[in-house]
N, C-alpha and C positions, 0 to 999 in steps of 0.2 A: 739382918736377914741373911740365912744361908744363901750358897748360889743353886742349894737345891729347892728349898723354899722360893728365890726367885725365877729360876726354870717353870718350877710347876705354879707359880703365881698365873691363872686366866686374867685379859683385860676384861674389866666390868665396864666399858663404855667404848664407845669408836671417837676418839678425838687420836688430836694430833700426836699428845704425849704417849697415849698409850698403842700410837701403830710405830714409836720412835723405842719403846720398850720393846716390843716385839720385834724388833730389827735388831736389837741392841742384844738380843738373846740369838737369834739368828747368827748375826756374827761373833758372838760368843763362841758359839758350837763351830762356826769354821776355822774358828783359828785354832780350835783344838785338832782338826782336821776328822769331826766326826761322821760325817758324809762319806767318809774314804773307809770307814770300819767295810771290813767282808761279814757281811751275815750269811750269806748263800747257806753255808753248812749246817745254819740252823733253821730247823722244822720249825712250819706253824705253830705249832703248840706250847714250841718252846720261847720263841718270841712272845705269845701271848701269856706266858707266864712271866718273861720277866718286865713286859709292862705293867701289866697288874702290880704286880710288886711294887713298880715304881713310882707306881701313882697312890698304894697305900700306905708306905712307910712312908715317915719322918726322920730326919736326921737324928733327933734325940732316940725314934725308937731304934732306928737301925746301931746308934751307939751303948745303947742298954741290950742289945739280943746278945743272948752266945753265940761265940766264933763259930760253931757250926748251923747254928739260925741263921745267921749273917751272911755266911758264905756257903748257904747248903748247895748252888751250883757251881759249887768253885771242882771242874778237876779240865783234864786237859782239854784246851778250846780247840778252835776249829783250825787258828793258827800256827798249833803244835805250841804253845805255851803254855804253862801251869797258873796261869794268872786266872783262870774263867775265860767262860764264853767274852764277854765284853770288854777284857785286857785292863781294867781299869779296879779290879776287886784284890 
């Protein structure tokens, strides 16, 4: 499994294994130190689209789209980097 397919894996039950997964992804994300991202500069709207987004692609499809499907929010972020909004694209 991807770690985006694991990311967006929901637990289907309340046991123990699956509130140890959900911590296990919790601290996944802190050690990437993503808590620490600046969004301030980004609108509502904008946020709200690139969840959307995130919850509907697939790895496979995001690896089949053109470079400008793929990256149609990519131009300079809020950080003054060319990377996208989310520094990671």
């Amino acid at each position: 499994m991807t770690t985006l397919g694991w990311l967006r894996r929901h637990a289907t039950a309340n046991t123990p294994s699956a509130l140890l997964d959900v911590l296990a992804k919790i601290e996944w994300l802190r050690e990437r130190e993503i808590h620490r991202w600046d969004l301030s500069a980004l609108t509502p709207n904008r946020l709200k689209l690139l969840a959307r987004l995130g919850r509907r692609y697939t790895n496979q499809a995001l690896q089949r789209a053109t470079p400008e499907r793929r990256y149609h929010f990519r131009k300079r972020g809020p950080l003054g980097n060319t990377r996208g909004y989310c520094g990671f694209v």
